[in-house]
N, C-alpha and C positions, 0 to 999 in steps of 0.2 A: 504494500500500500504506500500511496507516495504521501511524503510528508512535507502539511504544510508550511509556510513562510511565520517565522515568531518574532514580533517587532515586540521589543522593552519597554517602556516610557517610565521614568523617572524623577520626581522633584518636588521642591518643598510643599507644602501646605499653600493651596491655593497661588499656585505658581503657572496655572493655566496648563498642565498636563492633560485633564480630561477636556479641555476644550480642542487640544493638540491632537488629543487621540480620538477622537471624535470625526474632527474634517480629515482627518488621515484613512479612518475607515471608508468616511464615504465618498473621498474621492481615489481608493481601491475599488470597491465597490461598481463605483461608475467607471471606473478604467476595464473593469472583468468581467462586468455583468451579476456583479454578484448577489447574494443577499445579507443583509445588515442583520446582527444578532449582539444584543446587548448585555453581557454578564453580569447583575448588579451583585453585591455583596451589602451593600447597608443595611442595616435595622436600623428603625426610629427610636434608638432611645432615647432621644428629649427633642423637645419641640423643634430645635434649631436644626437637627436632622434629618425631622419629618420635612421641614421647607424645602432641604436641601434636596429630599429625594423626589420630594413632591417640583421641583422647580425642573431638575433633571429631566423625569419623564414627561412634563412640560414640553419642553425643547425639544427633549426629541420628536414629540408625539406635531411639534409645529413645525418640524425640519422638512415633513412630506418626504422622508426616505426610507418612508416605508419598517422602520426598526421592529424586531420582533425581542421582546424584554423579557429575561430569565432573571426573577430574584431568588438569589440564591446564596444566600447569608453562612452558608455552611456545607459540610460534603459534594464538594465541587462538581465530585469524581459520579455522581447519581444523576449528570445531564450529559453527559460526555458521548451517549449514545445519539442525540438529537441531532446533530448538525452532519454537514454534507461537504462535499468537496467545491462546493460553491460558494461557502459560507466565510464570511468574513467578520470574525467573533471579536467584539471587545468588552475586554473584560474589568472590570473599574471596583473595588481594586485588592491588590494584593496586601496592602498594612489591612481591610478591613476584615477580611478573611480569616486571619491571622487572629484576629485580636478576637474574633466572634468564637476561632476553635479553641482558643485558647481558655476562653473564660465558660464556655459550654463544656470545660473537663472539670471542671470546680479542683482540687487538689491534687487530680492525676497528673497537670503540666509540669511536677515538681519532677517527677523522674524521666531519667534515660531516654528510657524504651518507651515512652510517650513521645515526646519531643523528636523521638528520628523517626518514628512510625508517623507523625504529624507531616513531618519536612517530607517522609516518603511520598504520605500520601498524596500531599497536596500538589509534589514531582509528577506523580504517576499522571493524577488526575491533567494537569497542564499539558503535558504530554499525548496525552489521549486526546485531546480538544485539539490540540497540533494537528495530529494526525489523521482527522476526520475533516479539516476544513481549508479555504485557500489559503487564511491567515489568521492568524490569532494572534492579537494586540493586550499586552498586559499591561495595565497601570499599576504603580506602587509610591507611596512615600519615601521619601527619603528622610529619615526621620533619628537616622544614625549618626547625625553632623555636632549633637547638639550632649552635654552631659547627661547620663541615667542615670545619674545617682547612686545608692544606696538597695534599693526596691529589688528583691530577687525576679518578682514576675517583669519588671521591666527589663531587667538585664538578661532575661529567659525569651525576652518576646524582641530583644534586639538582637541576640545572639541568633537566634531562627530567622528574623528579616535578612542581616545582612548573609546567610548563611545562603537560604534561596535567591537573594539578586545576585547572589555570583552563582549560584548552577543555571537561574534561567538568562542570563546575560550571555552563560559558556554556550548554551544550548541558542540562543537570539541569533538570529539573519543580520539586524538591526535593533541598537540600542541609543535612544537619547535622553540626556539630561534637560527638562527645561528649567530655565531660569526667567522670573520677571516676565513671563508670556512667551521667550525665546527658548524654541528649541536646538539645542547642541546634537549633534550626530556625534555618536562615542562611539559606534563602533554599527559595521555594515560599509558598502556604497551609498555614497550620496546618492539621493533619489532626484 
């Protein structure tokens, strides 16, 4: 089976990444003929959330590009069957994902064999959505720039962030950083 194209995207906190990856999708899309598929990960847990997620599917839903929306907050790896080799997946994002599986194990995240069964799984599952479509687009934070502190689950949930942006970066066609709305190309052809 042929495997598809995995573009990275990277950057601070409202750094204009998802809006990056977003016009990136859908002018692949329109370059391929493809179909737009949208992998959300958010839960609303407080109102300022709920805007954010409510504002998102907004936008897209007045983009007229047709998006078809998988919210999916957790077990990535339980949609991976859906999508086609037409399909042009972005997936938004990878700190929320994280942070959802992490606090959905209540004191199992403390051990080992959680934590690499975690990083496997969430490998696997991205891997499998590669492989079933023309490209799949991952957003993540960057969110390692800045002190942890003290906090074992923060140092547990940065140590797992930066551990997966370097296997899916290894594994990436294409990776950029943006900064301040601009995106950097780290790694791939310039497009």
């Amino acid at each position: 089976m042929a495997e598809g194209a995995l573009i990275f995207i990277t950057g601070g906190v409202r750094s204009g990444k998802s809006s990056f990856a977003e016009k990136l999708s859908a002018r692949l899309a329109e370059k391929t003929d493809g179909k737009l598929h949208y992998i959300a990960a958010g839960k609303a847990y407080d109102s300022e959330m709920k805007e954010r997620i409510q504002r998102h599917q907004d936008d897209r839903g007045k983009s007229g590009l047709g998006w078809t929306t998988w919210e999916k907050p957790s077990a990535l790896e339980e949609i991976s069957g859906n999508f086609t080799h037409q399909d042009i997946i972005l997936f938004d994002c990878l700190t929320t994902l994280l942070n959802n599986e992490l606090f959905k194990a209540e004191d199992s995240w403390r051990t080992r064999e959680f934590q690499e069964k975690l990083s496997s799984d969430i490998l696997r599952a991205i891997n499998e959505i590669r492989q079933k479509s023309k490209t799949l687009i991952i957003v993540s934070n960057e969110v390692l720039n800045e002190p942890i502190g003290e906090n074992e689950l923060v140092f547990t949930y940065a140590k797992l962030l930066g551990m997966l942006h370097r296997e899916i970066v290894k594994m990436a066609d294409e990776a950029y950083l943006v900064e301040a709305g601009i995106p950097i190309q780290m790694k791939g052809e310039p497009a």
